[in-house]
C-alpha positions in Angstrom: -5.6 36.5 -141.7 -2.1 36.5 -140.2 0.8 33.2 -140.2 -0.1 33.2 -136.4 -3.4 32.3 -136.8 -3.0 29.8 -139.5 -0.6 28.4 -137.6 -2.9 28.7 -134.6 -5.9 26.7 -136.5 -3.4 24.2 -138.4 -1.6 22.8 -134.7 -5.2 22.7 -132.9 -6.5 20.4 -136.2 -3.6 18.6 -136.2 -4.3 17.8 -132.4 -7.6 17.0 -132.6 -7.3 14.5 -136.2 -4.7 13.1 -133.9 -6.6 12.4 -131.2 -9.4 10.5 -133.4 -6.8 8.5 -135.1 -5.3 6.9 -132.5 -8.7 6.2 -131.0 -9.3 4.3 -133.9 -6.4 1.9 -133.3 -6.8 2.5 -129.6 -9.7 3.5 -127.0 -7.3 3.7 -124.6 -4.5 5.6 -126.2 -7.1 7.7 -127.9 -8.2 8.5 -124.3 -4.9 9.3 -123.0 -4.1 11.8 -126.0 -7.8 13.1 -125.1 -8.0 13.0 -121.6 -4.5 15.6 -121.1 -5.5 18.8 -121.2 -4.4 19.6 -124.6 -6.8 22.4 -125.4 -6.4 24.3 -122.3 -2.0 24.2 -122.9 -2.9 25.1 -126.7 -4.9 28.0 -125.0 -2.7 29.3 -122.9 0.0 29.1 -125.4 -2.0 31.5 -127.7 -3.2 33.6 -124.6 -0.2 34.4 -123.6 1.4 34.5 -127.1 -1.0 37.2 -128.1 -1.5 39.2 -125.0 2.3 38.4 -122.8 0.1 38.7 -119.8 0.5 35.5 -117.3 -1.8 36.8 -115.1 -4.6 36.5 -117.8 -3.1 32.9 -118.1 -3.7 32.3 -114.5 -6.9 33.1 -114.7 -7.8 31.2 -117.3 -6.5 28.6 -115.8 -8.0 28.9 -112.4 -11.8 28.9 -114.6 -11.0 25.7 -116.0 -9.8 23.8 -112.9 -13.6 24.7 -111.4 -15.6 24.2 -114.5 -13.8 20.8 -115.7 -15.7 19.7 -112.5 -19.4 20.2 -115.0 -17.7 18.5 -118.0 -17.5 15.5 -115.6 -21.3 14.3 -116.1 -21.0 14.4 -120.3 -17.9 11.3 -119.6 -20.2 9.4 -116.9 -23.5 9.3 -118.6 -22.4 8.9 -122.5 -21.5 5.4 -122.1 -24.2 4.7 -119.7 -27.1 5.7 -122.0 -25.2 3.8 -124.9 -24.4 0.9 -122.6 -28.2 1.1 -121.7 -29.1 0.3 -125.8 -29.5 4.1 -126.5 -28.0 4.7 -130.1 -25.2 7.8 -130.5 -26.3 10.4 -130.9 -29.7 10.4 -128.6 -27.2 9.5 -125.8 -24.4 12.0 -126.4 -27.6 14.8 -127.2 -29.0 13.8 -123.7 -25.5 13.7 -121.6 -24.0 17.2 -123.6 -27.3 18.4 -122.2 -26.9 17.1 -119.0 -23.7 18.4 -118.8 -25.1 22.2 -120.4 -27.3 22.0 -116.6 -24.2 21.1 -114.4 -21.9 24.2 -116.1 -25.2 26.2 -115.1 -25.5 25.3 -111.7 -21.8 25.3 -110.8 -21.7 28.9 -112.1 -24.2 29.4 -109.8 -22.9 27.3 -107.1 -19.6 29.2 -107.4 -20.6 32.4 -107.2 -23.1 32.0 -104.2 -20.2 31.0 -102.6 -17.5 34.2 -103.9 -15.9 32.3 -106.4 -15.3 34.6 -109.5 -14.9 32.6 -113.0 
């Protein structure tokens, strides 16, 4: 393994044990941390760190902007099922599939319509 990937794995750990500690102290701080898009800048750091190519960046980027819209149903229907008196993990096994179904029918959707991903 190289330093780059170390480094890599030990500022993407760092990010994400942040992320949980703060939620700890604070849902809504926690959320904040969590809700910017820190593992799409932490890919496109390494994307273009490996490769130099912005274009590849781009691109990335562009996928991500249509398939955060599927992501969206994991966020609404978690604390619904739990608000409902569903424990944990039924309800977060239920909305990640859920949410498995939307990222399949917006691929779909998108490319019935000449998006490319």
């Amino acid at each position: 393994m190289t330093w780059q990937f170390l480094l890599k794995v030990a500022i993407t750990v760092v990010v994400v044990i942040a992320v949980a500690g703060i939620a700890k102290r604070s849902s809504f701080w926690g959320a904040i941390l969590a809700s910017l898009p820190l593992t799409s800048l932490l890919a496109f750091a390494w994307l273009y760190s490996d490769t130099g190519n912005a274009q590849s960046v781009a691109a990335l980027s562009r996928s991500i902007f249509w398939l955060v819209l599927a992501s969206l149903p994991l966020f609404a229907l978690l604390p619904v099922l739990i608000g409902s008196g569903w424990s944990f993990w039924p309800s977060l096994v239920v909305a990640c599939v859920v949410t498995v179904g939307a990222y399949f029918a917006l691929v779909w959707l998108l490319q019935r319509v000449g998006i490319q991903l």
